[in-house]
N, C-alpha and C positions, 0 to 999 in steps of 0.2 A: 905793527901790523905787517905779515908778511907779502910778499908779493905777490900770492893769489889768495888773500886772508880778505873776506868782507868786514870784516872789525870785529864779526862773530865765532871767531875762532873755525868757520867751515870756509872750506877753499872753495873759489870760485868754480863754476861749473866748466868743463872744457871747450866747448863754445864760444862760451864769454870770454875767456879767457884767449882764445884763440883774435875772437873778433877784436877786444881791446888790442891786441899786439897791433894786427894790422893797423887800427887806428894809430897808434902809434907811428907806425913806418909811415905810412900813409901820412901826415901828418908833416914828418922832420922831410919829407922828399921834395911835398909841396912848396916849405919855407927853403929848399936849397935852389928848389925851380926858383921858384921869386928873384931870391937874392942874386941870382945869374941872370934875371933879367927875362926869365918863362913864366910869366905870371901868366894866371889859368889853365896851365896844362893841370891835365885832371889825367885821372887813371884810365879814365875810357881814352881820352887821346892817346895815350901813352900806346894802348893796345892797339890802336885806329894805325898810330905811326909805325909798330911794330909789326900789323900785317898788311901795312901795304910795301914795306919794307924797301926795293929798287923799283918795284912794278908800280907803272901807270895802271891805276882800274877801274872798272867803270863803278859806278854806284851801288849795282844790282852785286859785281863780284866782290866787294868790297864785303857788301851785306853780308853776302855769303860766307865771308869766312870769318866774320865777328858776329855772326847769329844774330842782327837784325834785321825789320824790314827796309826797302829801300827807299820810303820816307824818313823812318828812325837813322839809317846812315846819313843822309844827308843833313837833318837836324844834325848830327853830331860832327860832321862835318863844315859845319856853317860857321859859326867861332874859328876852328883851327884855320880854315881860310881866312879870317880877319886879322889871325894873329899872326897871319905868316908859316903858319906849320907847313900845312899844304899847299898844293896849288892846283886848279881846274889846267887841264891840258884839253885838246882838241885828239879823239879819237878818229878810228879808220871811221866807223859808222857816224854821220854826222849827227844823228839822233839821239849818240849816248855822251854825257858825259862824263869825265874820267877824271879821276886825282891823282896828286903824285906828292911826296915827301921833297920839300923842298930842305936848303942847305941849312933855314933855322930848324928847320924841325930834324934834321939829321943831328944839328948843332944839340936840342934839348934830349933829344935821346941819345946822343952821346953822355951828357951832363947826368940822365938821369942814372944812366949803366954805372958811372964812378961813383956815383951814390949808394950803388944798392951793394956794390963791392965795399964802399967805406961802411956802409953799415955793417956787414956781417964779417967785418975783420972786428970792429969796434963790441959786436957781441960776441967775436971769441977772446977779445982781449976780458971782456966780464967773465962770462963764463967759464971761459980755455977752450980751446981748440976741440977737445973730442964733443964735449956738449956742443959746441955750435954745430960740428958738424951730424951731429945724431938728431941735432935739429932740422939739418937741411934734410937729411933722410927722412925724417918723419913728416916733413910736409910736401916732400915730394912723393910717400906714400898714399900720403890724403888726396891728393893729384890726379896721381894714377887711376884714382878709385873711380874716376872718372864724372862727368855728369851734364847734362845738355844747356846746363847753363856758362859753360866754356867755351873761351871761344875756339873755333875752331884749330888756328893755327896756333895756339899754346896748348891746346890738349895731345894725350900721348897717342901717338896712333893707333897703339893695338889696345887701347881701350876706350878709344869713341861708342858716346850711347849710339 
């Protein structure tokens, strides 16, 4: 069976095919998290840690630029404070409170960055070099195409819905 063959000789449809990959990645990221000792960082953390990046924020700006509400951030917040990702700070306003990436969660998104590099060295070493990179191109065109279920600070600017 080929690698997009359902066993019926028709190739998987491009969605599927697309969404299996990620599981995939998804997947070997998690067990490299574990195995470093990031057990439960999840993808949404990942994104959580990636825009609140140096900035102390508060809940509501936080929301704001991973597209939930400021109940939903804070559930998604609640774990990464147990685990050490985050940490609650005291803001100017005593009313709000704010998060900030602490030095494990710097630590797991460092960890995760050498990942995402050893993988797509490791599919140009399958591939070669010009297909992986034709690869990077083409889903950083799908990207582009934009859509309101990104978050805000990984979407591209000049094509936010």
């Amino acid at each position: 069976m080929g690698e997009s063959d359902r066993g019926e000789g028709h190739p998987l449809d491009f969605g599927v095919l697309l969404n299996l990959a990620g599981v995939v990645f998804i997947d070997a990221l998690h067990q490299r998290l574990a195995d470093e000792g990031f057990d439960g960082f999840t993808v949404r953390g990942g994104l959580l840690l990636r825009s609140l990046g140096d900035d102390a924020l508060s809940l509501r700006e936080l929301a704001d630029r991973i597209g939930l509400s400021s109940p939903g951030a804070l559930k998604a917040i609640e774990p990464m404070v147990r685990a050490g990702l985050v940490e609650r700070v005291k803001a100017e306003d005593k009313r709000v409170r704010a998060v900030r990436v602490t030095d494990r969660g710097h630590a797991a998104l460092a960890c995760a960055a050498a990942f995402h590099a050893e993988f797509e060295a490791s599919l140009a070493a399958q591939v070669g070099s010009d297909d992986a990179a034709a690869t990077r191109r083409t889903l950083a065109a799908l990207v582009e195409r934009g859509s309101p279920h990104l978050p805000q600070t990984l979407t591209p600017h000049d094509n936010r819905p």
